[in-house]
N, C-alpha and C positions, 0 to 999 in steps of 0.2 A: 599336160593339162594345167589350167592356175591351179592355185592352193589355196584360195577361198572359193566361196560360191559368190557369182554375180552375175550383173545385167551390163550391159553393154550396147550402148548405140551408137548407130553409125549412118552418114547421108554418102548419098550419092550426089557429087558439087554440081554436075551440069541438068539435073532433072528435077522432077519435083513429088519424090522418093525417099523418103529415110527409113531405118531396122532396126532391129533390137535383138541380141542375141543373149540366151542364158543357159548359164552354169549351172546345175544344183546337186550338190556331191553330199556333203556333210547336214547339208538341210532335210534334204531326201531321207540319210539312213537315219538320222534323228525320228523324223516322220515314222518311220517301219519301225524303230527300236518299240514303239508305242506301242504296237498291236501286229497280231503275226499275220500276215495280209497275203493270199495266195498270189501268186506270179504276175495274173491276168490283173487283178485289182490294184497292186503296185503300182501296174503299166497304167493302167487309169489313174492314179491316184495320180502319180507322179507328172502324166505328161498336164494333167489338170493343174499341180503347184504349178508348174514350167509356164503354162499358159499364163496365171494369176500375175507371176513376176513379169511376163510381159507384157501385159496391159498396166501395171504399174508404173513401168518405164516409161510408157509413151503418155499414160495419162498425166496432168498437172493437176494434182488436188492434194490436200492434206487431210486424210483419215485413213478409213480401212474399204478395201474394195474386197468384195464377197463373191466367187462362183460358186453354186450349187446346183448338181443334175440330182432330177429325182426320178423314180422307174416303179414297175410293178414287178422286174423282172429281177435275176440273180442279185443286183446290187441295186439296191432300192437306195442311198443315197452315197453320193461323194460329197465334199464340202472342203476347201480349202479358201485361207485365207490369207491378203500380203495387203501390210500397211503401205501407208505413203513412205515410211520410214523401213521398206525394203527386210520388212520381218514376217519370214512364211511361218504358218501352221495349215494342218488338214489334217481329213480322218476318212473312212468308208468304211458303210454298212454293208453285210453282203453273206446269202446263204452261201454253206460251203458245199453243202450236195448236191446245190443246182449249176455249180460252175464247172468248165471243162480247162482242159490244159492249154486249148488253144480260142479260146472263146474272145471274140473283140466286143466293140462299143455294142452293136446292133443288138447281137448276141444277149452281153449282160445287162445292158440298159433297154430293152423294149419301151417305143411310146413311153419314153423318157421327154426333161423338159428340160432345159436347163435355164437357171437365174441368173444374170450379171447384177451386180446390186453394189454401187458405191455408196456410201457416206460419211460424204463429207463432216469434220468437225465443225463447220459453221457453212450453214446453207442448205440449199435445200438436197434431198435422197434420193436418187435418184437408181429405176431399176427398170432393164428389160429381160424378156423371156423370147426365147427360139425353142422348137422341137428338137429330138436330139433325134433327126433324121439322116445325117451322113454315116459312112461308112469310118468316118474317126472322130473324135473331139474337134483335133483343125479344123476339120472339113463342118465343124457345125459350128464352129465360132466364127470361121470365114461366111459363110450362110448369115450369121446374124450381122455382121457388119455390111454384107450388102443386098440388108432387106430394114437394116432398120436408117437408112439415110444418112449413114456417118458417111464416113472419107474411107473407098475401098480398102479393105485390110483384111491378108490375109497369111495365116497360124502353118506351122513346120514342127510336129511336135512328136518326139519320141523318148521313151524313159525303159528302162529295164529294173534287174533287181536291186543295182549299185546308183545310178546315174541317173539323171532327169534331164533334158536338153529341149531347148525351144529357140524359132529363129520366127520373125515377124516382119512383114513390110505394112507399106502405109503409103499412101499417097497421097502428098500435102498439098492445099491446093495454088492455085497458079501463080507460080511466079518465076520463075524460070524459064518456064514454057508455058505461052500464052495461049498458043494452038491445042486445040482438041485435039485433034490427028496426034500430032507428032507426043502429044503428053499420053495418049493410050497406046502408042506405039513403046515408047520408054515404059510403059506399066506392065504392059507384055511381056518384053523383054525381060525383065528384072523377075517377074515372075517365074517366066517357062526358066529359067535357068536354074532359080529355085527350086523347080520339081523336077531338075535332073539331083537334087543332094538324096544319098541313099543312108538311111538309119544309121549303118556302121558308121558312116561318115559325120554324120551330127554327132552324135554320141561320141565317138573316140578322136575327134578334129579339136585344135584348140579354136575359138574364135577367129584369130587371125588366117588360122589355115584354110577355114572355115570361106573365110572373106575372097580368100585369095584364089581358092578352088572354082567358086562362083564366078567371085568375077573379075579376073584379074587383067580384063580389057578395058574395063572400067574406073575412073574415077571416083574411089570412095575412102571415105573419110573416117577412119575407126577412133569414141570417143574415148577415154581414160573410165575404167570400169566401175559397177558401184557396188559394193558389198550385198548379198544378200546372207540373211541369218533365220533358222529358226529360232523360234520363241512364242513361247502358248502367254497369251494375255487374261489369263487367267489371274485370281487369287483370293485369298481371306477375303479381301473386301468385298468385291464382288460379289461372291458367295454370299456373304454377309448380307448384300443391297437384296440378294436374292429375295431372302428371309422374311427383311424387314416388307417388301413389296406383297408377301401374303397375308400383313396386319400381325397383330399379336396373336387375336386370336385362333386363328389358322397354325401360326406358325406355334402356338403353347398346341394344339392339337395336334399337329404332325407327331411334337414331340414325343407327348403321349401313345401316339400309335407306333414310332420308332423305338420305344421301350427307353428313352430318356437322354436318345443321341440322334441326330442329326447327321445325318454323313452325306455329301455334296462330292461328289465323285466329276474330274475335269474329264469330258470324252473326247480331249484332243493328245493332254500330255500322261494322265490318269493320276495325277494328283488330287487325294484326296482332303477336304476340309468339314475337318469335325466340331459339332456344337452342341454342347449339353444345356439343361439348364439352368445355368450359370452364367453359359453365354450368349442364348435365348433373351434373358431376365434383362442383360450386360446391355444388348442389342434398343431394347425397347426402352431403358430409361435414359440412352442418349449419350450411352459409358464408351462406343465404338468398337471396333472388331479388329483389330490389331492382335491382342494381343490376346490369347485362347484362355478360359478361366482355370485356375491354381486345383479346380476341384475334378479336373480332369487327368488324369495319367496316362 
């Protein structure tokens, strides 16, 4: 396998067909080192990152693109998140006496939703919602791209306790092949070959093996891969903008109710940011939040 985590795309030269294949090794157990996350939830969390980094790949925007499913059931929320700049974070909520050892999507997400939500740093936000009615995540991200009128596209997504793996096709539109026929004929094909790949094989395949197992009657073109990283975007400041965003006076009253500290706890990395009144005081005349006040230990 590589020795970073990454994205990877790749066309098909004579069709009108490209993919996206990812890694996610070190970003993954980053993710778990966070929170001790039963098997079943891992497996969601994870093929959910895998998915995130593959719509990053193929989308062209500069910000952060957002997936979030919500339920009434075992795991009432997952949430991960990959910039444009190919940096995962995620998290999952989820009771532990209502999950089972073998329990999948259906199971722990009942009349579940899931969110896509990009935004972009300059322009407009843009977001859609599908039910989370298949029988895997793939199978409900594939469902949302053809029902909400993009370019058919469809998710290959498997993760365990170690590894996260995802592979993605697309089909772009005509240029290659100008014929309906013969362009859903090659759409087919690239697909059904695709759901002969079996878990073990995504998971323990390197990308190229990956390519070649598929489809090695085919002309296809593997790009130069691109890093992915965990990294929670969190910090002081934020935290800070938090504060100030509840007025002074709200925030001198939290104070108060917190017995003279403020603790801003991140529920992705679990880094905590602490604020007394000092740094409350610091915040409101305009002093900034860098750096934590001297009257704190």
């Amino acid at each position: 396998m590589s020795q970073i985590d990454q994205s990877q795309r790749f066309l098909f030269d004579n069709t009108d067909v490209r993919g996206e294949l990812v890694e996610l090794d070190r970003s993954f157990a980053e993710v778990l080192a966070k929170h001790p996350y039963p098997q079943p939830v891992a497996q969601l969390l994870g093929e959910m990152l895998a998915a995130a980094a593959l719509l990053c790949g193929t989308l062209k925007f500069d910000g952060l693109l957002v997936l979030q499913a919500r339920s009434n059931g075992a795991v009432p929320l997952l949430m991960v998140e990959c910039s444009s700049n190919r940096e995962v974070r995620g998290l999952a909520r989820y009771d532990a006496d209502a999950i089972g050892d073998t329990a999948g999507l259906p199971e722990l997400m009942p009349e579940g939703v899931l969110t896509l939500t990009v935004d972009p740093k300059n322009g407009k936000r843009y977001q859609g919602i599908v039910p989370l009615e298949g029988a895997t995540l793939a199978d409900c991200l594939s469902t949302y791209f053809a029902t909400s009128e993009q370019l058919p596209t469809r998710f290959w997504l498997n993760a365990d306790s170690r590894r996260a793996r995802g592979l993605l096709l697309q089909q772009l539109p005509a240029d290659r092949q100008r014929d309906a026929e013969s362009r859903e004929a090659s759409w087919q094909h690239v697909s059904t070959l695709a759901d002969t790949l079996t878990a073990e094989e995504l998971l323990g395949l390197d990308n190229a093996t990956v390519l070649h197992r598929l489809y090695h009657e085919d002309d296809v073109r593997l790009f130069d891969p691109q890093p992915l990283v965990f990294r929670c975007s969190c910090s002081r400041e934020r935290s800070a903008n938090a504060l100030v965003s509840l007025g002074q006076e709200d925030a001198e009253r939290l104070l108060a109710e917190e017995d003279g500290e403020i603790v801003i706890d991140c529920q992705f990395c679990n880094q905590r940011y602490q604020f007394d009144g000092s740094d409350v005081a610091q915040l409101f005349s305009g002093g900034g939040s860098q750096t934590p006040s001297e009257t704190r230990h």
